[in-house]
C-alpha positions as CSV (number, residue, x, y, z in Angstrom):
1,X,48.5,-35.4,-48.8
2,X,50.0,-32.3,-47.4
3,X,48.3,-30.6,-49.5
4,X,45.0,-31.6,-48.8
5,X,45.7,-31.1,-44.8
6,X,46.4,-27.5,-45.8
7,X,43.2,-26.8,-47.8
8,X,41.3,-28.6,-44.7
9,X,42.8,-26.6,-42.6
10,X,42.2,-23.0,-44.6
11,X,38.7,-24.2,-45.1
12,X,38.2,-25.0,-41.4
13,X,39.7,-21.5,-40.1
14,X,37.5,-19.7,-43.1
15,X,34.6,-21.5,-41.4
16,X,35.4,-20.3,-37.8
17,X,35.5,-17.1,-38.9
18,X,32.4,-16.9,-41.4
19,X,30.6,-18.2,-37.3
20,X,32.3,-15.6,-35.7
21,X,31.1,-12.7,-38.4
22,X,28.0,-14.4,-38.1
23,X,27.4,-14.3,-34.5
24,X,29.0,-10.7,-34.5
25,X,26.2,-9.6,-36.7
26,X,23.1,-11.7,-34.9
27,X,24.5,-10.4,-30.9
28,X,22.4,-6.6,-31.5
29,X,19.5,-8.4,-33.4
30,X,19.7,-11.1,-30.6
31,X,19.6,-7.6,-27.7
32,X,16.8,-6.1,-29.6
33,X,14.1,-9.2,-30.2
34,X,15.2,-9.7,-25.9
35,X,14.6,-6.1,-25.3
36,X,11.2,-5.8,-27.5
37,X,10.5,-9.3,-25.4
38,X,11.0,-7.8,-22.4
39,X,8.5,-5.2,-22.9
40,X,5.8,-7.3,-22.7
41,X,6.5,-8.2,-19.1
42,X,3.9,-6.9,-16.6
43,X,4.1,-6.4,-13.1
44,X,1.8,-9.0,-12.5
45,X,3.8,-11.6,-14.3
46,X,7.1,-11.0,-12.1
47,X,5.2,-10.9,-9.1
48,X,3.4,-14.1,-10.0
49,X,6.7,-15.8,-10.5
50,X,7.8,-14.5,-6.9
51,X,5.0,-16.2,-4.8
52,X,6.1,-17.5,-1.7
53,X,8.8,-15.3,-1.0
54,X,9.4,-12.4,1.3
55,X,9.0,-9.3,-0.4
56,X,8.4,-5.5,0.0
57,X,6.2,-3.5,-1.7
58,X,6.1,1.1,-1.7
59,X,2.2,1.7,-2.4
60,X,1.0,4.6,-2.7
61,X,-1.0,6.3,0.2
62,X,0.1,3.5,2.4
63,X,4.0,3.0,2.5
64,X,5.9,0.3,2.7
65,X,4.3,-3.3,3.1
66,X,6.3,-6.2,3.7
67,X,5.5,-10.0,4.2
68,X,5.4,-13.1,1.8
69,X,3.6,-12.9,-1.3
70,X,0.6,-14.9,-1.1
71,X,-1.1,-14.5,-4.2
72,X,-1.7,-12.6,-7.6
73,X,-4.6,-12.2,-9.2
74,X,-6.5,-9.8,-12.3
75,X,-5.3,-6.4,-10.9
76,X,-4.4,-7.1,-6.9
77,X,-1.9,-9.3,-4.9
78,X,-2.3,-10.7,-1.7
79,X,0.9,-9.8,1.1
80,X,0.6,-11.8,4.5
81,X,2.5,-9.6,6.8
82,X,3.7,-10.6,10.4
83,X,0.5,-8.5,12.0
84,X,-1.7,-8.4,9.4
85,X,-2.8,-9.2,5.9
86,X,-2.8,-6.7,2.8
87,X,-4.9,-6.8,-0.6
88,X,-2.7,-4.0,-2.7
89,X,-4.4,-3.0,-6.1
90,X,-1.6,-3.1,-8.6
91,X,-1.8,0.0,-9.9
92,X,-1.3,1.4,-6.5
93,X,2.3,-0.2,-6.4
94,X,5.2,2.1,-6.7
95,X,7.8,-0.1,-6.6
96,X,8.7,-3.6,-5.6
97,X,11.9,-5.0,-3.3
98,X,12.7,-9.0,-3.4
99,X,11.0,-9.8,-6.8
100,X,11.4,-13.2,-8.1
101,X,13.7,-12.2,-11.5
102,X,11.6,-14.4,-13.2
103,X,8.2,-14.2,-15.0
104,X,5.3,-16.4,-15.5
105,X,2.8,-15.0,-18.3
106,X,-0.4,-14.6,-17.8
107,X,-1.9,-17.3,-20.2
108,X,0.0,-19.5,-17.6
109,X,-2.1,-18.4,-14.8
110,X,-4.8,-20.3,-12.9
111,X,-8.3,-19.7,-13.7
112,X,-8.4,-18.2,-10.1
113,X,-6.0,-15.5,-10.7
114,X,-8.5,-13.9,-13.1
115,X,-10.6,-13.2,-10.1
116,X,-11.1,-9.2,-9.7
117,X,-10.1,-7.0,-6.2
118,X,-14.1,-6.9,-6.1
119,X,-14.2,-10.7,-5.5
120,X,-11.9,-10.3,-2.6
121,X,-14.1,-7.4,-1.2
122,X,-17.2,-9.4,-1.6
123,X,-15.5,-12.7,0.8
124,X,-14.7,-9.8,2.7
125,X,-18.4,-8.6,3.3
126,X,-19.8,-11.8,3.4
127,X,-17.4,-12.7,5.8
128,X,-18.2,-9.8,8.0
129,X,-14.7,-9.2,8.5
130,X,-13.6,-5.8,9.8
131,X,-10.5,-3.9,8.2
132,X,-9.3,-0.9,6.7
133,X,-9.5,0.7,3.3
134,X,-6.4,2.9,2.3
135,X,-6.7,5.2,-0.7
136,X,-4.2,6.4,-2.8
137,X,-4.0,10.3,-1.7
138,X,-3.7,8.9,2.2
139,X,-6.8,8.2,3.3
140,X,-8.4,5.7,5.6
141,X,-11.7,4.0,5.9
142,X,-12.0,1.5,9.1
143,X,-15.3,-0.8,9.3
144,X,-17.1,-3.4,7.5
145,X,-17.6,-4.1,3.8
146,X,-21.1,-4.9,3.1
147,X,-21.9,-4.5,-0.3
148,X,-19.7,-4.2,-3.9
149,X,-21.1,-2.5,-6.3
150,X,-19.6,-2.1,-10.0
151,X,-16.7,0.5,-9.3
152,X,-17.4,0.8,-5.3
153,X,-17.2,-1.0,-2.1
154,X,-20.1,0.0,0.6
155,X,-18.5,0.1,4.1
156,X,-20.3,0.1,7.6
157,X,-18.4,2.7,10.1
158,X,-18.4,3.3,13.5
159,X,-20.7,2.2,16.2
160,X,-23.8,3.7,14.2
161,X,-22.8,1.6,11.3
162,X,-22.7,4.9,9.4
163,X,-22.2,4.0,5.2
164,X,-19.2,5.0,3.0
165,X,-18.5,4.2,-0.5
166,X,-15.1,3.6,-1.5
167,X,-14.6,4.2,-5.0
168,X,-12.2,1.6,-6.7
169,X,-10.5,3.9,-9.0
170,X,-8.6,5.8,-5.8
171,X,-8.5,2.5,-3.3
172,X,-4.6,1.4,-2.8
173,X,-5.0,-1.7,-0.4
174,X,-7.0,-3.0,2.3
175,X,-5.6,-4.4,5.5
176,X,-7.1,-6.9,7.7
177,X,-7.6,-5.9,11.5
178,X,-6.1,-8.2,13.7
């Protein structure tokens, strides 16, 4: 019976180790198929996993905004600040502080979160509310969106109600004016 304790036992250690060369061989297969995963991450998807919290955001033209993430959507997010609110356009973002290091994909998404920056712009204008449009090289735009058109926002300025377009393809955020 020794004998057969042996042979279990050489068979049992022969089996650890045929695991161990096993799992030695799958850890850099494992790494890659995480890091090729990883690359489909967005933006989007982190930040969507990090509403609610308090977070900072470097955009471009702007600065720094800071506040709690209040919602992500098709190409903007939504940052209530202490003073004011701020619609960013993603790809105005250069860099994000306090991310959730989570991600939720975007076929998890609500329905609502497909919603474009122009929708935003349009409860804007037909709310009549007054605020400023940053661009990405700096500069400012402060009055009233009236109208949205395909790849521009109409804004009433000044006293005169004097019109400026906005094109989308160089607006960064737009704060509310509190």
């Amino acid at each position: 019976m020794a004998w057969e304790d042996d042979l279990f036992a050489l068979l049992d250690d022969l089996e650890q180790q045929a695991d161990a060369l096993y799992d030695a061989e799958r850890a850099p297969e494992l790494a890659d198929r995480s890091r090729a995963e990883y690359q489909q991450v967005t933006l989007a998807s982190r930040l969507m996993a990090s509403v609610g919290r308090e977070v900072g955001l470097e955009v471009a033209g702007v600065g720094a905004v800071a506040g709690v993430l209040e919602r992500v959507a098709d190409g903007w997010c939504l940052v209530r600040g202490a003073d004011q609110d701020w619609v960013v356009t993603m790809t105005a973002v250069r860099s994000v502080s306090g991310a959730s290091d989570r991600a939720v994909p975007e076929v998890a998404w609500s329905p609502l979160a497909r919603l474009g920056r122009a929708s935003v712009l349009r409860r804007l204008a037909e709310a009549g509310e007054r605020c400023v449009l940053h661009d990405t090289a700096g500069g400012r735009v402060d009055g009233i969106p009236r109208r949205v058109g395909a790849d521009f926002v109409e804004v009433a300025v000044g006293e005169d109600a004097r019109v400026v377009l906005v094109a989308f393809a160089t607006l960064a955020a737009v704060q509310s004016r509190d």
